[in-house]
N, C-alpha and C positions, 0 to 999 in steps of 0.2 A: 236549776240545771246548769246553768254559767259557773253556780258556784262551784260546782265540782266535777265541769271540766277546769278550770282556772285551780282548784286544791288538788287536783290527777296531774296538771301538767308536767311534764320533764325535759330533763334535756338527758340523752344516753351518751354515753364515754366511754369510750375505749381505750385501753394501755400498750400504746404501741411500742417497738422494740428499743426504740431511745429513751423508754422510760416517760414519754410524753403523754399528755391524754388528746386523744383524737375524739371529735365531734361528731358521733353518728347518727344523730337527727334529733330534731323536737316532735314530742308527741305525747298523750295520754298513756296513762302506766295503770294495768286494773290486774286484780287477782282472780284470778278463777281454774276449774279445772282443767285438762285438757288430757283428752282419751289417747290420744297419741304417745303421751306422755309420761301417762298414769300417775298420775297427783296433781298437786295446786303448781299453778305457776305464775308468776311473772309473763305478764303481757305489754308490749309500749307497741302503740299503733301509730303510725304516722299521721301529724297534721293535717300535713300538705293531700296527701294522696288515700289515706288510708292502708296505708301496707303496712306489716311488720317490719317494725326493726329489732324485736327483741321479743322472743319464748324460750324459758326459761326456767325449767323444772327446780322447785325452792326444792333443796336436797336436805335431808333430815343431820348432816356431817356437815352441812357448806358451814366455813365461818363467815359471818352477814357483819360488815360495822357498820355502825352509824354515826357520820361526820357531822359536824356544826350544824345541828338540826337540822338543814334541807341534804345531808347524804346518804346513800346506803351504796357501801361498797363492797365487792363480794371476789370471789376468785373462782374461776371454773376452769381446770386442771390448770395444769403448767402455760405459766405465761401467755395466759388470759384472764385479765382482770377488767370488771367492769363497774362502770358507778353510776348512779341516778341520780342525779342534781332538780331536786324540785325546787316549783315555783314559789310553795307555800308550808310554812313548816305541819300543817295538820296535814297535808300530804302527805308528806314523809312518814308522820306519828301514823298516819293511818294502814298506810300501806306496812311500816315497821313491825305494828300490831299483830299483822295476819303472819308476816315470816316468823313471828316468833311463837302464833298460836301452832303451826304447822311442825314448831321443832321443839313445840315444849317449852319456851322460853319465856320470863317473865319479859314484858316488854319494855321496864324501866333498864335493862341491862341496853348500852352501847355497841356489845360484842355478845352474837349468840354462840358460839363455841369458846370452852374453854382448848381443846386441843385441835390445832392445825396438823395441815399436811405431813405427816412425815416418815420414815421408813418403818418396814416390819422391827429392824433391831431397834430402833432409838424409841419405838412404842413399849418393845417387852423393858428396855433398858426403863423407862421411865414410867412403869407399871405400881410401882411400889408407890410412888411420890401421889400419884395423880388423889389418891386416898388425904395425903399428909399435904394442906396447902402449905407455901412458904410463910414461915413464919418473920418478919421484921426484928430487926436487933431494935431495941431501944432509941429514942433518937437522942446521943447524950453524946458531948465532946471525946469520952472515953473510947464510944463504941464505934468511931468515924471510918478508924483501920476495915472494923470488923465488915460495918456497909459498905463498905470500897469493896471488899473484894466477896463479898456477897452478892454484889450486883456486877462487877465482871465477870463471875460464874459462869452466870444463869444464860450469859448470853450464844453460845453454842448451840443451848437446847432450844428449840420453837416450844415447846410444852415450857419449858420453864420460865422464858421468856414472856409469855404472853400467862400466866399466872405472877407473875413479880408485878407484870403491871396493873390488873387487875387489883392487888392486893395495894398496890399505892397508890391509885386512884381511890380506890376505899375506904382507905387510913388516912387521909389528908396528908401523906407520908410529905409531900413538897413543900409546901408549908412550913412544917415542921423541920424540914433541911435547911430551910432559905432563915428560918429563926436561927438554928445553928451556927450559917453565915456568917450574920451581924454580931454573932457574939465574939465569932472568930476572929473578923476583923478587926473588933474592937479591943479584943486583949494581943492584936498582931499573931494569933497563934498562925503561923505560915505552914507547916507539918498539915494542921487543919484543912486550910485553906488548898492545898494540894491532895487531900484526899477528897473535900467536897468537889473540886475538879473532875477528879474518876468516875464520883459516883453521879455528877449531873451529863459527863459525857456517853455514860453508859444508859443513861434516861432516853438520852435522844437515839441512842441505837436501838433501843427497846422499837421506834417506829410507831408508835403508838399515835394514832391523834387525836384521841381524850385526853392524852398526858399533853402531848403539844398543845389543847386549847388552854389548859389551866397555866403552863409556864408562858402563855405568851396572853395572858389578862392584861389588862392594864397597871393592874397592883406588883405583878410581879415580876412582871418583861425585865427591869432593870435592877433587880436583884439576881435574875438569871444570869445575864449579861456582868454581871458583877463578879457571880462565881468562875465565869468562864477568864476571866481574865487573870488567875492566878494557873496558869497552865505552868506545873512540874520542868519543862523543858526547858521552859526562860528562864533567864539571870531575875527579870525585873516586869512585875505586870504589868500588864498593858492597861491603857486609859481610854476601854471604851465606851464607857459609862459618862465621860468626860464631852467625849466627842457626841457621842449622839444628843445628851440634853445640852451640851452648849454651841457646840461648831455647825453641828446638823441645824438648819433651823428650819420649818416649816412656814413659807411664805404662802397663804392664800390670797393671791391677787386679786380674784374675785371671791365674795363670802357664799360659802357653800349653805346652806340651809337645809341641808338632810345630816342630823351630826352624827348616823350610824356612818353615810359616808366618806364622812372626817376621821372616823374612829379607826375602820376600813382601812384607809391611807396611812396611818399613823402606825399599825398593827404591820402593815404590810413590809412596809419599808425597813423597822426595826427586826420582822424575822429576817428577808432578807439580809440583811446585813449581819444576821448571826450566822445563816448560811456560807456567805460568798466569803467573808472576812473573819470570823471567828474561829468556826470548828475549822478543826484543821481537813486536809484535805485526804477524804475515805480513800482506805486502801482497798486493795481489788476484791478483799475477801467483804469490808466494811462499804461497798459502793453502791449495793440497793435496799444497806439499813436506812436509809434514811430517802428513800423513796416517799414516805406518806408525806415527809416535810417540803419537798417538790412537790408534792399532788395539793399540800397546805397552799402554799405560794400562788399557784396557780390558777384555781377556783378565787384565791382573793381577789388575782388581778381580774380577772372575766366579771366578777362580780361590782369591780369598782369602774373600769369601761361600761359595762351594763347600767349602773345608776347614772356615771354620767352621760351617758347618749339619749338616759331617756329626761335630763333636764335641758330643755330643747331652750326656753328660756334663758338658764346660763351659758349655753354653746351660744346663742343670739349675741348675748353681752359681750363672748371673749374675742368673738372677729371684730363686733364695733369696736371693742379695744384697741387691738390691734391695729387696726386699719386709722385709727381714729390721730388727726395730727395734734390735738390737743394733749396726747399722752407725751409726759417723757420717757427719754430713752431708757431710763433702770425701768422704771414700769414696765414700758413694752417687753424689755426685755426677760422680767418675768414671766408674761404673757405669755410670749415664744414658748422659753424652757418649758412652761407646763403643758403647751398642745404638743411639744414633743415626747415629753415624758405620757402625756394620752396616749400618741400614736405608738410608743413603746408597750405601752401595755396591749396596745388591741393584736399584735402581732402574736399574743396566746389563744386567741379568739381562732376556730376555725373558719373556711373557706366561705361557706355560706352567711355567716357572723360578718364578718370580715369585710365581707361585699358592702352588706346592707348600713358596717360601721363609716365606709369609704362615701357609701352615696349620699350616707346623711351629712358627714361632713363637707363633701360638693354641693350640696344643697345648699348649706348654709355658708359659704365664700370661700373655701379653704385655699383656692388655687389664688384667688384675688388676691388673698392677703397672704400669700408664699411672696405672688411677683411685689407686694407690694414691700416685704421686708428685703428681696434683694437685689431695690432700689436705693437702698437705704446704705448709709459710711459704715455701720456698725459691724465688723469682722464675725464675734458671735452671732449675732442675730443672724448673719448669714450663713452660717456655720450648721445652727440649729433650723434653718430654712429647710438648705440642703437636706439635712439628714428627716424630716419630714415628708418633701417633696421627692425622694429614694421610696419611703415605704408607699407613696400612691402609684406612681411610677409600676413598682416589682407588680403590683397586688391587679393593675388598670391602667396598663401605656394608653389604650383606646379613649379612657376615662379624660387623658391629658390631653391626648393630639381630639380630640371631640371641643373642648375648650381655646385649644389654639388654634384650631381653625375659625370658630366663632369671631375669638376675638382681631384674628384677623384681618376680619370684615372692616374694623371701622378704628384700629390703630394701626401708628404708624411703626414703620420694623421695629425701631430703635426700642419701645415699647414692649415688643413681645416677650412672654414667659421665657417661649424656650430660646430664645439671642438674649435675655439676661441670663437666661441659665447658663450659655456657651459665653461669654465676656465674664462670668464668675469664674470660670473654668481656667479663660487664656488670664485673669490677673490674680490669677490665687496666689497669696501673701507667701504660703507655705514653701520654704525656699526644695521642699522633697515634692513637690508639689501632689501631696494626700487627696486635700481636694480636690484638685483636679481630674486625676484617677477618677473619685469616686463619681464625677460628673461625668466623666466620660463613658461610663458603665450607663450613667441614666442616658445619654445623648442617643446611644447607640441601641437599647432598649425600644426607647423612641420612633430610630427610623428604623427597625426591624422588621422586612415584611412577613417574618415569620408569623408574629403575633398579632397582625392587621387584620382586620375583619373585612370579609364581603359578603352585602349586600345584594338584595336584586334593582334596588335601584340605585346605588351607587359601589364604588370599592375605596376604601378607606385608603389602602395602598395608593395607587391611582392621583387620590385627593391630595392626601398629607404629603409623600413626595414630592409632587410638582408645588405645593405651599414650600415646603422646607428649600427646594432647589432655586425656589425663586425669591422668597424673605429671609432666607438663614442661610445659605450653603457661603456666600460672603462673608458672611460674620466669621464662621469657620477658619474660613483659609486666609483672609486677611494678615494672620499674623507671619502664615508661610512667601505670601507674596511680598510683605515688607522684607524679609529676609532676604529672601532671592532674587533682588532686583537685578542685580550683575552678575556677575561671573562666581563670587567667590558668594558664602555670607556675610550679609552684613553685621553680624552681631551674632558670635557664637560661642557666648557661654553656656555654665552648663543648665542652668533653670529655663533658658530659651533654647536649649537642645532638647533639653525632658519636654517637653511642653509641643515641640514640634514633632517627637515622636508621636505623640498622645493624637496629635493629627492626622499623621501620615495613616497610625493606626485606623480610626476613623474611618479615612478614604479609602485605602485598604477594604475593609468591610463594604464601603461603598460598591468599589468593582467589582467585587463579588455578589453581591445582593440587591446592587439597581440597576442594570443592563443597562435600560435606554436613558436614563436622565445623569446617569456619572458618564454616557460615553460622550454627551453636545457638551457637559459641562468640561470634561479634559480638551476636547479639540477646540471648543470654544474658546477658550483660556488659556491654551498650549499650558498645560499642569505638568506634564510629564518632565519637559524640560526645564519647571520652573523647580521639581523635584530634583531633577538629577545637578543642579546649583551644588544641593547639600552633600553631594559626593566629593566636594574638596570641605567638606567640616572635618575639626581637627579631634571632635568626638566618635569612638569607633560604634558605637551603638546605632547615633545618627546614619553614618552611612548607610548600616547595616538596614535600617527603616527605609529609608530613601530606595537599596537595591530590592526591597521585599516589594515594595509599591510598583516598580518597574516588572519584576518577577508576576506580581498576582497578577498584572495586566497579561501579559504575555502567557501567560497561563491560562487565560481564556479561551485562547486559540481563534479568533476571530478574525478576519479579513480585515477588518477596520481596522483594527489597533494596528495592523502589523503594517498596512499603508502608511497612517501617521508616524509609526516608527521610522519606518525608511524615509518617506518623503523628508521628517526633521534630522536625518541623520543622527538620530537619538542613542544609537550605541558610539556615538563617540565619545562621551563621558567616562559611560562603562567602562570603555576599554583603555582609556587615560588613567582612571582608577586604579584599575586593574595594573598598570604597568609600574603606578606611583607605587605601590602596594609593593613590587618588586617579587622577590622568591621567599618573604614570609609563609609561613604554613600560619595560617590564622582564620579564624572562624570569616571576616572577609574574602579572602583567600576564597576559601572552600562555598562558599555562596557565590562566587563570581561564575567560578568552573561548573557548578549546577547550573545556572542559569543557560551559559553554551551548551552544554550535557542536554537539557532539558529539550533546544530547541533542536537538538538533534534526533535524540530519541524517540519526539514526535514529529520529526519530517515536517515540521514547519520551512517550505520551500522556499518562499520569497526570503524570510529573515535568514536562512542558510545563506543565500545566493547574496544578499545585501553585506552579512560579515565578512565571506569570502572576499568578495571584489573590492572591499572595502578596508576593511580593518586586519585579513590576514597576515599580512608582514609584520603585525606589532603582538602576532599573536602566534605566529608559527614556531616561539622557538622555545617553545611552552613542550618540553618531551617527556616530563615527569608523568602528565595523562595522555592520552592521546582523543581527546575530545576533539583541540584543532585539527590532528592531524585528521582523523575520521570526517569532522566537516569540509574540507577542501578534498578529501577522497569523494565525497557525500555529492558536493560541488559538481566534481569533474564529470562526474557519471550524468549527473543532468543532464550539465551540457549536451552529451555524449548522445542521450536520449534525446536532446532538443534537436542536433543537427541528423541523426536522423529521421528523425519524424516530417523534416521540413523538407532534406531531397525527396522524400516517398511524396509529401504532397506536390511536390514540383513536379515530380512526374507524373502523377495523377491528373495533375490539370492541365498540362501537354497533353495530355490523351486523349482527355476530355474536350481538348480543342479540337485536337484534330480529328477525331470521330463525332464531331457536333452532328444531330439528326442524319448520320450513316443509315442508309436501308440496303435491304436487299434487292437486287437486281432483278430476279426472277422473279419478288412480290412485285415489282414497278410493274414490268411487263401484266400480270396479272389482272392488277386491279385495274391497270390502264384502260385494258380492253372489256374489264366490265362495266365502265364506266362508258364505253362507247356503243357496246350493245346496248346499255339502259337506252342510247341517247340516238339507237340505229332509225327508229323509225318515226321521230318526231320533223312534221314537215315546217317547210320554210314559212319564219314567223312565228311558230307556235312555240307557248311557254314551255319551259321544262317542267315536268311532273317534279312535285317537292318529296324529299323524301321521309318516309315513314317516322313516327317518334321512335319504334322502337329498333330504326338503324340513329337516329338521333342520342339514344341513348346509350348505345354503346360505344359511340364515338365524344362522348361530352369530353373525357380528355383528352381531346385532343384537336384544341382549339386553333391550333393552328395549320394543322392537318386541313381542317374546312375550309381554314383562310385561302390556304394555296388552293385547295378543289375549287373556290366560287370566282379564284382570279382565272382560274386554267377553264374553266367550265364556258366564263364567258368572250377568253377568245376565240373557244373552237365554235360556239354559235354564231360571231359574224362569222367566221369561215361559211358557216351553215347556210345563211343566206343566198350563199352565188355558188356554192357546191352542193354537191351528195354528200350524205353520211359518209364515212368511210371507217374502214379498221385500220387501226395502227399495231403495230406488233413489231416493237423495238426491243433493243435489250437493255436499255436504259434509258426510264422515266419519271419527273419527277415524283410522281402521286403512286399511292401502294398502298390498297386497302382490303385487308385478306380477314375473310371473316373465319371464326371456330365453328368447327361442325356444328349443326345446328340439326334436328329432325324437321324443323319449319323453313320451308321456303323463303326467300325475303318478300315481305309484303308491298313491295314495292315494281318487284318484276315475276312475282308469282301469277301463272294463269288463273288462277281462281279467282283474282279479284274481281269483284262487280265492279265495270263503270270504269275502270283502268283504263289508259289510250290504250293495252294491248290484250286486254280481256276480248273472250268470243262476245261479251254481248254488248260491247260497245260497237252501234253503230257508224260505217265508214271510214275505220281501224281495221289495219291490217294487222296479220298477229307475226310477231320474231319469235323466234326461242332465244330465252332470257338466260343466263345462267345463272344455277343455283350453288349454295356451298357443298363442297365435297361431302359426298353421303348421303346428301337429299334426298326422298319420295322422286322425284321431278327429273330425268338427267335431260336438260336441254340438248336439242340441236347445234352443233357446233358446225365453223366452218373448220377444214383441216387445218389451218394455218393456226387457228386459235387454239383447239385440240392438243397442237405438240407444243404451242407456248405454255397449256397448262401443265401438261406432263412432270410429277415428280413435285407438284407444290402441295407441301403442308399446309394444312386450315389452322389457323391462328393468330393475335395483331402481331406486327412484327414494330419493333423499337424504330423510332423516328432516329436519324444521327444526321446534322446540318456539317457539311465538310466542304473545304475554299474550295474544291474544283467543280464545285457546283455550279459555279456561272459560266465554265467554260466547254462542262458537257450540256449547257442548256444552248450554247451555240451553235454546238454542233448538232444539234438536234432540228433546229431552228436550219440550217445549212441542210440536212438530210431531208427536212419537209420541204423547201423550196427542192431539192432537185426531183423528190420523185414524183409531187405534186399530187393532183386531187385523187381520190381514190375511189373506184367505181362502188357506185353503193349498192346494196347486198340486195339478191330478189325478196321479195315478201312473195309471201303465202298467202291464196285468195281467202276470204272467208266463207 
């Protein structure tokens, strides 16, 4: 059973619109029928899950190829091609079998149709032929014209094309050409030599990859490459025959011991190289003939990544290499070249491949031995670092910052990957600085929290920032701070201008993508000002950097930045700039005038009100826009707004003075005297009855209202001691407590109460009539004098207002009770 899941396995491939093949899963590939379908089909089941990735009706018309033993590639309509890459070639033969019992086909044939897709006319056009196969000229010096252009014919037709090939696959026909060659060469026939040209460049447009396995054998590769070098258009052939056995040289650093894998490598490189550098470069009609020889290419490289991933043992050897201080520098630096030229190749490898090629290699040190090569003086080696530690980076930033944060446990900064990555960055040799750039893509990759992962128990974000802001964000800017020490820069050429842009950029991205830890670090550091230094560089780019960094801030729109701006007086540069700048129209120019434009547009008030007061006289006479003039219009209106808002509150609080706890006169009276009824018939000595919760709870606000009642309450009970009750009935008092209609009596001076001092069945109480709120069940007895005091009062609380003449109507109140003195107290009612 293992064995033929392991002879079923595949991998499915898709041809995407780049002409690329896309990696559409690994899984088991079986034939059988399907009712759906109605006939045999092709089935690939996924591995992982068991699903379909692929049914697939064998059509009795499809043409089926079969590539380098493990392929079968097919076409299913218009620009959809697919292949199956097996694991084992009796796979492939097995499954080949059944498409060819299905369509009639002997299965020793590579190609089960002789006729491909093509129109109703170019069918009936090519009716007569399909009977009459192409017949081959002779293979003789004579007949060389006649195969030139017997084989540029053919190439129009798809029927004609794909029987030429057939028929020279069959006849050893290439062979027999590349014999030709040698003879040509050797008697200098050049006539020759230029038509064997045509007729091998028409080989390769045939597309064929039965024909491409045979010209690119080991026997014959450089007889091919032989013929291609007397190309008709040049004066003088080329030497690349020359080059690849002598100049090319194949260094195995380490000894490979699978020599299919050697063979692999060897094969690869030289078709390559008749791709990229030989044939000339297909015209638009000529640019998906040679489609199978990219589809050749590409299975090599998968398949030469694939052998060595799974030699765990040599991958073991090639980091102790590396890493190892015993090796010399040419050595190592073999070493390098070839895990780069690996990691080149695995970039054909799709996403899930890809993954699994990246984690094998973390497994086994790759990041160690990145930091450990650019630690190292060797320019290359870190060169080809670089461009290794890119493709882990693009493929797994999480992969990287997971490793630098470890390692940051228990080294010191100067140590870390990523501050040797930024110190490669600020001393790149490259006076265009190339490298750098391309660091700076990785840096910022890095701190991207786009591509951060989070957790439930941690966030990567979170982590790596505050590592990066506190072991690396120095390394960074160090080269800006030596710069900027003064007034002007210190040092501003143009490779320390490039290089400082490369920064400013950086930080740039920072303000925009890490809110809280670029905002401690700019205030922390005063950055801003250490930025706008480089607003007197004598490079216009530089500035132009420098005013972007001040713009992205400001563009935030946040409170914070925009205090630190004012507080540091921070547009004073700007607008020094700006003035140096004069009445050029120039790309500075026009970003200065944005930046004011900007902070008008969004009514940013402080920085409006801080230019104005500040820097308009150096800016008002700027009449070609009117941005100035609009912000000091913008200005004025504030203002405008400011001082009135401020008399309205002045007099607001004048008011509010002078009506402090204001009452009304006629509630004073009111409440006075029901405060005095509650209090008519309690005798001398006796406590006052406390009052109810639920008058407690309508007065909870108004805690000072109680204060005043418990001071007034307890002067009028000594009175109470050496007099009668009495009623008062003034027209102004300090106390007013007016309740809202209620249908309930207060339970406080309602007769119903049991046990009340003025319930009926409390004995030894007499009973008063109490007053109740307007509308009550209950209308007490009143005397007449209280009667017309109540007259015309609405039920409801009336607003407290405290106003100065308060102490000087409590005198005279105080004056009006001495003169009329005690007041005779009310009869009670027997019980």
């Amino acid at each position: 059973m293992a064995d033929t899941s392991t002879r079923r396995r595949v991998k499915l491939y898709m041809l995407n619109e780049d002409r690329q093949w896309d990696d559409r899963g690994t899984g088991h590939v079986s034939s059988a029928y399907v009712e759906r379908l109605k006939g045999m089909s092709l089935l690939v089941r996924s591995e992982t899950d068991g699903s379909i990735l692929l049914e697939s009706k064998i059509q009795p018309d499809t043409a089926y190829q079969k590539q380098q033993e493990t392929l079968i590639v097919w076409s299913e309509g218009e620009n959809y091609d697919l292949a199956l890459s097996f694991q084992e070639k009796a796979g492939c033969d097995e499954i080949w079998e059944k498409i060819c019992n299905v369509q009639g086909k002997d299965p020793s044939v590579d190609i089960t149709q002789d006729i491909i897709e093509e129109s109703e006319d170019e069918r009936f056009e090519e009716m007569p032929e399909v009977a009459h196969p192409i017949d081959l000229p002779v293979c003789e010096l004579s007949k060389l014209a006649e195969i030139s252009e017997l084989f540029g014919s053919v190439l129009t037709s798809p029927i004609r094309r794909e029987k030429l090939a057939l028929v020279i696959e069959q006849d050893g026909y290439i062979k027999k050409l590349l014999d030709l060659f040698h003879m040509c060469e050797d008697l200098e026939n050049i006539e020759g030599l230029h038509h064997l040209y045509d007729v091998f460049k028409s080989v390769f447009l045939l597309n064929k990859n039965a024909l491409f396995e045979i010209l690119f054998q080991e026997d014959t590769i450089y007889d091919v490459v032989g013929v291609l070098e007397y190309d008709p258009s040049q004066p003088q052939p080329a030497k690349h025959r020359e080059y690849l056995q002598k100049t090319a040289k194949f260094k195995e650093v380490i000894p490979f011991t699978n020599k299919e894998l050697v063979s692999k490598i060897h094969q690869t490189y030289r078709v390559q190289y008749i791709q990229d550098v030989i044939l000339p470069t297909p015209s638009v009609f000529e640019e998906n003939m040679l489609s199978t020889l990219t589809s050749f290419i590409f299975f090599n490289k998968v398949e030469i990544v694939s052998m060595v991933q799974e030699d765990e043992k040599f991958l073991l050897q090639l980091f102790a290499s590396i890493t190892s201080e015993k090796k010399d520098d040419e050595s190592r630096r073999d070493l390098v070249f070839f895990l780069k030229e690996f990691c080149t190749f695995s970039q054909n490898l799709q996403p899930p491949n890809r993954d699994n090629f990246f984690k094998t290699l973390s497994g086994l040190g790759i990041l160690p031995a990145i930091e450990f090569i650019l630690g190292l003086d060797d320019i290359k080696m870190k060169s080809a670092a670089i461009d290794i530690f890119s493709y882990i980076v693009e493929f797994s930033p999480s992969m990287v910052r997971e490793f630098i944060l470890k390692e940051g446990q228990n080294q010191e900064d100067d140590d870390l990957l990523i501050n040797l990555v930024i110190e490669q960055m600020i001393n790149d040799p490259d006076t265009e600085l190339g490298g750098a750039v391309q660091l700076m893509g990785i840096i910022r990759l890095l701190i991207d929290p786009e591509n951060m992962l989070a957790t439930t128990m941690k966030t990567e974000k979170t982590e790596f920032l505050s590592f990066f802001y506190k072991h690396s964000m120095h390394v960074l800017t160090a080269p800006l701070f030596a710069v900027t020490a003064e007034e002007k820069p210190s040092k501003d050429d143009f490779q320390t201008a490039q290089l400082l842009s490369l920064i400013l950029e950086l930080l740039s991205f920072c303000v925009e993508h890490h809110t809280y830890h670029i905002k401690n670090y700019i205030i922390s550091k005063d950055l801003l000002r250490r930025v706008l230094v480089l607003l007197r560089s004598n490079h216009a780019f530089l500035l132009l950097c420098a005013l972007r960094f001040m713009r992205k801030i400001i563009g935030m729109k946040e409170d914070f930045y925009n205090r630190y701006i004012i507080k540091g007086n921070l547009f004073k540069p700007v607008v020094e700039a700006f003035k140096t700048n004069g009445n050029k129209y120039n790309l500075l120019n026009s970003a200065m005038i944005e930046l004011f434009e900007f902070i008008r547009l969004e009514d940013i008030k402080n920085l409006c009100s801080h230019i104005v007061e500040n820097h308009i006289k150096d800016l008002e006479h700027v009449d070609y826009v009117n941005t100035f003039e609009s912000l000091k219009t913008h200005y004025e209106q504030l203002q405008d707004k400011l001082k009135d808002k401020t008399g309205f509150e002045g007099n607001t609080a004048l008011s509010l003075r002078n009506n402090r706890f204001r009452r009304d006169q006629r509630a004073l009276e009111e409440e006075e005297e029901m405060w005095f009824d509650q209090e008519d018939d309690v005798d001398d000595g006796e406590n006052i009855v406390p009052m109810s919760d639920m008058l407690k709870s309508k007065l909870d606000d108004f805690d000072q209202i109680d204060k005043f009642i418990g001071n007034r309450r307890e002067k009028v009970q000594n009175e109470m001691k050496d007099t009668p009750t009495r009623i008062i009935n003034k027209s102004t008092s300090p106390i007013n407590i007016t309740l809202k209609s209620s249908p309930l009596t207060s339970p406080v001076t309602s007769p119903e109460r049991p046990n009340s001092p003025n319930s009926p069945g409390s004995p030894g109480r007499t009973v008063t009539a109490c007053p109740t709120p307007a509308g009550s069940p209950a209308t007490p007895v009143r005397e007449e004098k209280v009667n017309n005091s109540l007259q015309g009062k609405r039920p409801g609380l009336i607003g407290l207002v405290d106003y100065p003449e308060d102490d000087s109507d409590e005198e005279e109140e105080d004056s009006t009770d001495a003169a009329l003195g005690p007041s005779p107290k009310r009869q009670r009612l027997a019980t």
